[in-house]
DSSP file (Angstrom, degrees, kcal/mol; ACC not computed):
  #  RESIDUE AA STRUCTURE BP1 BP2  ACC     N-H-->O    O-->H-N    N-H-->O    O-->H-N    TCO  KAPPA ALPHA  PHI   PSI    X-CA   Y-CA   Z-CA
    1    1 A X    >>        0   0    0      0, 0.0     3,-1.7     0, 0.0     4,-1.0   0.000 360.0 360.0 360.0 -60.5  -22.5    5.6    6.4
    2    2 A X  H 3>  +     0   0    0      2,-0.2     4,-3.5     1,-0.2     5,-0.1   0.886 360.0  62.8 -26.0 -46.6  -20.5    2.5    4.3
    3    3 A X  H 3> S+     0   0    0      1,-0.2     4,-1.2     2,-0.2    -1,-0.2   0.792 102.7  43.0 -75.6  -7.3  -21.9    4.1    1.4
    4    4 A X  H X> S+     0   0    0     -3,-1.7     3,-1.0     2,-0.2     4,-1.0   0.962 115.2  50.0 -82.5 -52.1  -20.1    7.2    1.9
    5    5 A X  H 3X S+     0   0    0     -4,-1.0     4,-1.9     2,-0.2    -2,-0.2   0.796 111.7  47.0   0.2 -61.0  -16.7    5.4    2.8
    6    6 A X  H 3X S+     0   0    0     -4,-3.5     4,-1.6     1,-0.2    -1,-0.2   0.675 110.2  54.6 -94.6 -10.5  -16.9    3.3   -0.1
    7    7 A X  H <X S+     0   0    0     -4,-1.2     4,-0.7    -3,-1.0    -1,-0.2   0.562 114.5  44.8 -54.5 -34.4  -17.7    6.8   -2.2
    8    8 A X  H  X S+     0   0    0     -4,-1.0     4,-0.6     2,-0.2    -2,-0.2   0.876 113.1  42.5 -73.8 -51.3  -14.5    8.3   -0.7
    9    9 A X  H  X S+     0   0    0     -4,-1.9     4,-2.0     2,-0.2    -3,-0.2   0.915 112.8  58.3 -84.1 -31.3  -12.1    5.6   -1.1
   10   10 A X  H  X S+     0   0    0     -4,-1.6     4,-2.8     1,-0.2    -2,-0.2   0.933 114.7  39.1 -43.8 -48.9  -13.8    5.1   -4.9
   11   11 A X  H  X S+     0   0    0     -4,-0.7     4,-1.6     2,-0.2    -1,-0.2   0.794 112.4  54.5 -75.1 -19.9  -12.8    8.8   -5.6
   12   12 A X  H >X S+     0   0    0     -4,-0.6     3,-2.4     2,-0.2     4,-2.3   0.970 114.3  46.1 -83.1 -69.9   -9.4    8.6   -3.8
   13   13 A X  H 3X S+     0   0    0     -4,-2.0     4,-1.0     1,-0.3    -2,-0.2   0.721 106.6  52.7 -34.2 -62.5   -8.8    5.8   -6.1
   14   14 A X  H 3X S+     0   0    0     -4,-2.8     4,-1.1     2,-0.2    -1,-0.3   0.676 112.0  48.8 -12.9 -57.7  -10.0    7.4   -9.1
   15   15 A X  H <X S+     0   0    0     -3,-2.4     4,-2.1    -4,-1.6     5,-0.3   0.872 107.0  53.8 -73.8 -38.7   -7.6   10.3   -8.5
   16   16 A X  H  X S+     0   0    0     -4,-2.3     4,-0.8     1,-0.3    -2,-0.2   0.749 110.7  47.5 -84.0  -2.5   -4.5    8.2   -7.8
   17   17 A X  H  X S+     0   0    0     -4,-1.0     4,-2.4    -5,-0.3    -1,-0.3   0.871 113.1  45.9 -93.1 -29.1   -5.0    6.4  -11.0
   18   18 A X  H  X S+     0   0    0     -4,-1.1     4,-1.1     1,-0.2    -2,-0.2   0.638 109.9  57.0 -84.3  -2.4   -5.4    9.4  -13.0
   19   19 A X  H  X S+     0   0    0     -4,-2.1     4,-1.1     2,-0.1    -1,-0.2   0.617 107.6  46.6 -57.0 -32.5   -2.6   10.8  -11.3
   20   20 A X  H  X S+     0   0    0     -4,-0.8     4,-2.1    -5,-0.3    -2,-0.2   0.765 107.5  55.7 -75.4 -36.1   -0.4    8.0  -12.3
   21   21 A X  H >X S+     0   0    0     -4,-2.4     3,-0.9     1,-0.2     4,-0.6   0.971 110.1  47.2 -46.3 -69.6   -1.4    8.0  -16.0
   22   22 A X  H 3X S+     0   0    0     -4,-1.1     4,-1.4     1,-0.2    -2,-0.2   0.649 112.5  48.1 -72.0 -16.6   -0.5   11.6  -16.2
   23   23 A X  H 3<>S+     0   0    0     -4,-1.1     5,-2.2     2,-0.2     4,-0.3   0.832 115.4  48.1 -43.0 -51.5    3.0   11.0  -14.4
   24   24 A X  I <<>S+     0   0    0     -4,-2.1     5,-1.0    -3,-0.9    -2,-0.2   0.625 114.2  46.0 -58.5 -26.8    3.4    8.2  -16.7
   25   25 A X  I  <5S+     0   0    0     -4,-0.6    37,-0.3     3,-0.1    -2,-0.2   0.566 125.0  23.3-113.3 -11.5    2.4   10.3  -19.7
   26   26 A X  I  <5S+     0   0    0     -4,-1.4    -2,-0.2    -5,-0.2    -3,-0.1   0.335 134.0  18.5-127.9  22.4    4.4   13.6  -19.3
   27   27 A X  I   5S+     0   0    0     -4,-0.3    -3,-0.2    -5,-0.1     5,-0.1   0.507 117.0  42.3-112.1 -72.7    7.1   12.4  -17.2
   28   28 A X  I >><S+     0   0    0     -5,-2.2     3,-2.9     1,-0.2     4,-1.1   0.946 124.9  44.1 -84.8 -78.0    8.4    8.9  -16.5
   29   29 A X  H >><S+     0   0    0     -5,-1.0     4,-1.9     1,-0.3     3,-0.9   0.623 112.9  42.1  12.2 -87.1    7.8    8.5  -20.9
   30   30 A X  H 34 S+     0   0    0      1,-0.2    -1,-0.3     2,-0.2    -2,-0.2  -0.071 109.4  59.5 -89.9  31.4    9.0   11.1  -22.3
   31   31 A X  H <4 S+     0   0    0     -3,-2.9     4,-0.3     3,-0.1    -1,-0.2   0.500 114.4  39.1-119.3 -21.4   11.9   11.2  -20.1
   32   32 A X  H <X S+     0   0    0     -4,-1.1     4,-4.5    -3,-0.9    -2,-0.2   0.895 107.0  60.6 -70.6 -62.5   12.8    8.0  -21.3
   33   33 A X  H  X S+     0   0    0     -4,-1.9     4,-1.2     1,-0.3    -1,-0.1   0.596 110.0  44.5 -40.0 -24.2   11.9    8.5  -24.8
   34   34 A X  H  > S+     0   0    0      2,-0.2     4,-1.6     3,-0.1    -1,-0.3   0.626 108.3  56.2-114.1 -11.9   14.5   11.3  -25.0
   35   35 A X  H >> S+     0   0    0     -4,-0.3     4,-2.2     2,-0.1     3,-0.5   0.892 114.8  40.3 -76.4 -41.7   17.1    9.2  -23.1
   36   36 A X  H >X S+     0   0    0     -4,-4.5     4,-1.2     1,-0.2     3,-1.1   0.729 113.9  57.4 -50.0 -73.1   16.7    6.3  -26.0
   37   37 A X  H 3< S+     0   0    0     -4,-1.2    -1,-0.2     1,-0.3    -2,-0.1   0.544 106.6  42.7 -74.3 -38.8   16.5    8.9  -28.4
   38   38 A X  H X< S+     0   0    0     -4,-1.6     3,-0.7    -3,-0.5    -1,-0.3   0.906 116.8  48.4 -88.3 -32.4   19.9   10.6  -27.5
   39   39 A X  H << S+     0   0    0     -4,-2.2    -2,-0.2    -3,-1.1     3,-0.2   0.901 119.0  35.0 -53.4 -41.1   21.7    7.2  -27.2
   40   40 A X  T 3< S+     0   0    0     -4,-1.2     4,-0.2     1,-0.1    -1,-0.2  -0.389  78.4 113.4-117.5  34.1   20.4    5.5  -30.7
   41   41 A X  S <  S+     0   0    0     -3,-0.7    -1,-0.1    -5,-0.1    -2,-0.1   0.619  83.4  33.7 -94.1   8.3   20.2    8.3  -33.0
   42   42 A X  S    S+     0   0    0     -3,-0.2    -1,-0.1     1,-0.1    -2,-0.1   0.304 123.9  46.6-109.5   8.1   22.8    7.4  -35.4
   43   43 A X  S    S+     0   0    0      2,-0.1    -2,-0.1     0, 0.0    -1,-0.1   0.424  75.6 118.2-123.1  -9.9   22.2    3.7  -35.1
   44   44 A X        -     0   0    0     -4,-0.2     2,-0.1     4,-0.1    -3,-0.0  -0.476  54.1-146.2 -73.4 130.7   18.6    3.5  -35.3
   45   45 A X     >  -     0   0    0      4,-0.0     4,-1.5     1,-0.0     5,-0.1  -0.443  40.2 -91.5-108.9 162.4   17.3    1.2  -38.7
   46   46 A X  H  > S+     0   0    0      2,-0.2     4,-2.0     1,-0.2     5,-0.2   0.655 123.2  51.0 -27.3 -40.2   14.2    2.4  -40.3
   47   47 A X  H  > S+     0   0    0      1,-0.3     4,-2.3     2,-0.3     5,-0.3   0.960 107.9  57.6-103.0 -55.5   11.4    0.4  -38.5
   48   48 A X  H  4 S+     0   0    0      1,-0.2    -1,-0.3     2,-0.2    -2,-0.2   0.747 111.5  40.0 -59.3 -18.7   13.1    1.6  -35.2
   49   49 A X  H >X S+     0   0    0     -4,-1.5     4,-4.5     2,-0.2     3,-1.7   0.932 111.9  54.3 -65.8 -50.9   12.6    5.6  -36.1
   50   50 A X  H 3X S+     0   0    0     -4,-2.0     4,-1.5     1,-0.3    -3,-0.2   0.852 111.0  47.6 -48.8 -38.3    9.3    5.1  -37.5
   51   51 A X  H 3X S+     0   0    0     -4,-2.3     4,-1.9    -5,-0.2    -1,-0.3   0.821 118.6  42.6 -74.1 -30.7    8.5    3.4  -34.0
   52   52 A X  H <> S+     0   0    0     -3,-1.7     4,-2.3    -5,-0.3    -2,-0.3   0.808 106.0  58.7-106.3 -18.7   10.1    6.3  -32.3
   53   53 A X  H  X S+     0   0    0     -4,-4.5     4,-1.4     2,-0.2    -1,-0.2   0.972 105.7  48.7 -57.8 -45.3    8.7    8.9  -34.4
   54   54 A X  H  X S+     0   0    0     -4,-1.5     4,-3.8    -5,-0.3    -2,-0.2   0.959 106.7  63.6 -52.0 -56.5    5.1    7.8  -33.4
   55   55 A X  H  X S+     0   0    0     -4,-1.9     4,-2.5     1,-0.2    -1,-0.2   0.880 108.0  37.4   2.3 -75.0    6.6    7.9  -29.8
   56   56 A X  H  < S+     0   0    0     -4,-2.3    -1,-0.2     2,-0.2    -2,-0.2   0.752 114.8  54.1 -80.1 -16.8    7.2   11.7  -30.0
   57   57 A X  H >< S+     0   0    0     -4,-1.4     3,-1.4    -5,-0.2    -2,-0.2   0.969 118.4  41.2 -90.9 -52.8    3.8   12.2  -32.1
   58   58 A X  H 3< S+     0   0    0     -4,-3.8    -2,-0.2     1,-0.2     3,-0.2   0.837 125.1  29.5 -41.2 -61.4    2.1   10.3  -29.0
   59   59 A X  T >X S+     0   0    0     -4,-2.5     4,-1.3     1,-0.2     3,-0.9  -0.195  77.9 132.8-122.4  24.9    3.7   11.5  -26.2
   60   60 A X  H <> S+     0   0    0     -3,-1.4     4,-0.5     1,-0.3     5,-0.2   0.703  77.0  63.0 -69.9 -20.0    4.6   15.8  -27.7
   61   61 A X  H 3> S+     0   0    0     -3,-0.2     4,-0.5     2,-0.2    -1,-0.3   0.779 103.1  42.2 -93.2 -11.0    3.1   17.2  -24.3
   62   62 A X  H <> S+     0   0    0     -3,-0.9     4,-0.9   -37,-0.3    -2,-0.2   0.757 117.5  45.8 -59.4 -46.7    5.7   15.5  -22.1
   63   63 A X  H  < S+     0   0    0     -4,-1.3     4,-0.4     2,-0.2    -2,-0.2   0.547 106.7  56.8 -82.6  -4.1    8.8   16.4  -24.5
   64   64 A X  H >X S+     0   0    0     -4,-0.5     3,-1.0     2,-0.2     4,-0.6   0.819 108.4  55.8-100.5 -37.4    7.5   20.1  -24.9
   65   65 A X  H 3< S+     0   0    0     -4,-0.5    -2,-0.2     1,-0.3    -1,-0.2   0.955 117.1  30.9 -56.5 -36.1    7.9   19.8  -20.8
   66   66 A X  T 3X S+     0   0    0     -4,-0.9     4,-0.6     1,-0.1    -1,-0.3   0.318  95.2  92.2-106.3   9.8   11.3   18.8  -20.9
   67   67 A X  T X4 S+     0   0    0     -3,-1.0     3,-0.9    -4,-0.4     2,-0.3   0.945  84.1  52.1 -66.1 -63.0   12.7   20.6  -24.0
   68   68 A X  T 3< S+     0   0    0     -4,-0.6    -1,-0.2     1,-0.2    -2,-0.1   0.591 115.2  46.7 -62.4  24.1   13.9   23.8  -22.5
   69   69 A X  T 34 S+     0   0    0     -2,-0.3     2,-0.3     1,-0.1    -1,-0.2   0.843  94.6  82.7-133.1 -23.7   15.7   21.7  -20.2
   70   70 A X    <<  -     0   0    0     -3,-0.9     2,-0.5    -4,-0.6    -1,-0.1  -0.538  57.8-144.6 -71.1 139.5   17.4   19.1  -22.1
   71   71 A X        +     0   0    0     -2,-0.3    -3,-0.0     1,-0.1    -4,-0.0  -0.970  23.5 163.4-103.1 102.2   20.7   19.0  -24.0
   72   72 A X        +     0   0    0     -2,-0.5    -1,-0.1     2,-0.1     3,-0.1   0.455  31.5 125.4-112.2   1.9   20.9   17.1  -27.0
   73   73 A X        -     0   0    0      1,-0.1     2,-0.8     4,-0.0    -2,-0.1   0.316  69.3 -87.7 -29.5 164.7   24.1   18.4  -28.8
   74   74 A X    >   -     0   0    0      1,-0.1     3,-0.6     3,-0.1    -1,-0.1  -0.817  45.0-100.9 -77.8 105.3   26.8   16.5  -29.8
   75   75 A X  T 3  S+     0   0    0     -2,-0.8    -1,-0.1     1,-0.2    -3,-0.0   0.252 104.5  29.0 -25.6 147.1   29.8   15.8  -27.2
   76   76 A X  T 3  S+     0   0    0      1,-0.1    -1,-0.2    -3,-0.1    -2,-0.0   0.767  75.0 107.3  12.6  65.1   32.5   18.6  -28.5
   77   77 A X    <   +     0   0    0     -3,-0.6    -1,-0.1     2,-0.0    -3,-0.1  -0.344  53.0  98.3-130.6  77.1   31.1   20.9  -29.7
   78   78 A X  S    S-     0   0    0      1,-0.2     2,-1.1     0, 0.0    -4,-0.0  -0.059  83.1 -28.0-111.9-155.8   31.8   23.3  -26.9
   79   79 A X              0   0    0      1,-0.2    -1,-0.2    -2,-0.1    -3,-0.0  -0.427 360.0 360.0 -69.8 135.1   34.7   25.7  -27.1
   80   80 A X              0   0    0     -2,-1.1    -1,-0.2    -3,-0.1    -3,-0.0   0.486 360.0 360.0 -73.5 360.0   38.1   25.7  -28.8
């Protein structure tokens, strides 16, 4: 009967860590990743794009979640 307990809580465990990777890896990330990315993208020196390019190459199934939903335009350029 323990070994079944301790089979249960292993697999509950199991889940909640691979539920927290994948939170971590298409959410809390790439939600970040796109706020740095719209704050520092006219100030950003080589080494730091290169870093953030890898970023987006790393983490493209998190930003393809949050692309139709995001605004990255430029402050005025709305209507005249």
């Amino acid at each position: 009967m323990a070994l079944g307990s301790q089979f249960t809580n292993n697999t509950l465990l199991l889940a909640g860590a691979y539920a927290t990777l994948g939170v971590l890896y298409l959410v809390v990330v790439p939600l970040f990743l796109y706020f740095w990315m719209n704050r520092r993208w006219h100030i950003m020196g080589k080494i730091e794009r290169l870093g953030v390019y890898g970023l987006v190459f790393l983490f493209f199934p998190g930003l393809i979640l949050f692309a139709p939903f995001l605004n990255l335009r430029l402050k005025g350029q709305g209507e005249v």
